[in-house]
N, C-alpha and C positions, 0 to 999 in steps of 0.2 A: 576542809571538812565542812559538810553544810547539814546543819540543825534543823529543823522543824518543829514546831507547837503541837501537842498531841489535838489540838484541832485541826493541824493542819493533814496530820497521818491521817486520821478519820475523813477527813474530804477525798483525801484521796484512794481509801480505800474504799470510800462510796462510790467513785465515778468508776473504778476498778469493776466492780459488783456491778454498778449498773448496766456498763457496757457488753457484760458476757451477756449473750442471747437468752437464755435462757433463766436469767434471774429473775423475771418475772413469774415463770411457771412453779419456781419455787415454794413450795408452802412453808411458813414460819409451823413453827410449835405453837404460838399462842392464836394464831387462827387455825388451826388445824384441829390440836388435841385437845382431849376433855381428861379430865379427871378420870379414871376406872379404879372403884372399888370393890371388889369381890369378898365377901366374909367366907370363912370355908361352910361356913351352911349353905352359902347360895352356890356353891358349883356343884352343877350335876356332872358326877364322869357317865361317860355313855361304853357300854361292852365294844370289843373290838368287833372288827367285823369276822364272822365267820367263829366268833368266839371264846378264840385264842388271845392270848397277846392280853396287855394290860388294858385296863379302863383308863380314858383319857374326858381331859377338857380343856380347854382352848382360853386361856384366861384373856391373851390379845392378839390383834392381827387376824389372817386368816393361813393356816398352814400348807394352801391347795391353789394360794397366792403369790406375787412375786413381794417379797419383804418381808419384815420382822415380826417374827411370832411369838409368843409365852405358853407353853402347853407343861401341864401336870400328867404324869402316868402314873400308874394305881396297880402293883403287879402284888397280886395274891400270892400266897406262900405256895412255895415250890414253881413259882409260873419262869416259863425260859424263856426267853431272845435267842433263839438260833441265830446263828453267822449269817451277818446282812451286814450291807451299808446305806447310804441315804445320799444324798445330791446335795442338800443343802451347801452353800459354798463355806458358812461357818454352823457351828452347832456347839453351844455348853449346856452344862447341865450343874444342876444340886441335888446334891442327894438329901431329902426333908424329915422323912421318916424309914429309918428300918436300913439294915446293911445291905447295900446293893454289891453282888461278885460280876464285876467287869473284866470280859478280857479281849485279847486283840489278833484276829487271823480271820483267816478264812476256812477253817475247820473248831468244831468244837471241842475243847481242850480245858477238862476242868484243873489242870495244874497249871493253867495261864491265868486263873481268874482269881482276881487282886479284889478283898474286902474292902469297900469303899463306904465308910460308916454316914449316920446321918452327918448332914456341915462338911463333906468334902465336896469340892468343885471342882470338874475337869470339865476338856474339852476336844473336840477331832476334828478334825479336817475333811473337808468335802470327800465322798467314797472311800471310808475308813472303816475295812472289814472291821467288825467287832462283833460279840455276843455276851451277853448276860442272864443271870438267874437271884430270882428273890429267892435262896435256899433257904435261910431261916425264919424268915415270917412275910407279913405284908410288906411293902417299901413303897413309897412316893418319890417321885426324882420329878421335878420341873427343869420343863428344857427351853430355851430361849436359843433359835435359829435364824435362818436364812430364808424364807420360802421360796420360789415352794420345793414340798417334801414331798417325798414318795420312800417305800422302802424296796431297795433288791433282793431278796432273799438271795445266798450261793447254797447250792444244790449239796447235801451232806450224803457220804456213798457210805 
């Protein structure tokens, strides 16, 4: 059996590291990232387009980019999500304020959709038909994804 010095592991996990091509293109986190603070006074949500669909804000990342996003939705009372899905490869969510009714197909089906109060946390999978409805009041859900994002809408007959 042959032992090693945890100085020795660490040398050797540094020539390991050095020698992958690409460890240099690496960026660390502390030369990278900055601190981001957001008060909720300072995000502005901006109306969706065409003026359906909830108000959003982008708290990190860019959603229209390849990598990790933080985005808040803002869905007024009675506002729906018709049956879509998204591309993102992961996508979670928290529910912040207000009861969010989620549910899962590709048709709209309000005896599928599950109260999901403020403080619950789920999550789907890349192109995972779903739809939702802020029925009782305003609700805020933050979504931390994959980018980039698009939504598909499926066509309801």
């Amino acid at each position: 059996m042959t032992t090693m010095s945890l100085g020795a592991c660490m040398s050797v996990v540094t020539v390991s590291l050095a020698s992958f091509p690409l460890a240099g293109a690496l960026p660390t986190l502390a030369q990278e990232a900055a601190s981001i603070v957001k008060l909720p006074h300072q995000m502005e949500y901006k109306a969706a387009p065409g003026g359906t669909g909830p108000e959003t804000v982008v708290l990190f990342g860019d959603p229209a980019k390849p990598g990790v996003f933080v985005m808040r939705a803002k869905f007024a009372k009675g506002t729906k999500v018709m049956p879509s899905w998204r591309p993102d490869a992961w996508r979670t969510a928290v529910v912040l304020s207000g009861t969010y009714y989620y549910g899962v197909g590709e048709r709209w089906d309000e005896t599928k959709l599950e109260a999901y109060p403020a403080g619950t946390f789920f999550s789907h999978p890349s192109k995972h038909p779903h739809f939702a409805w802020a029925k009782d009041g305003e609700v805020i859900v933050q979504f931390t994804a994959m980018g980039p994002t698009s939504i598909t809408r499926i066509p309801q007959q």
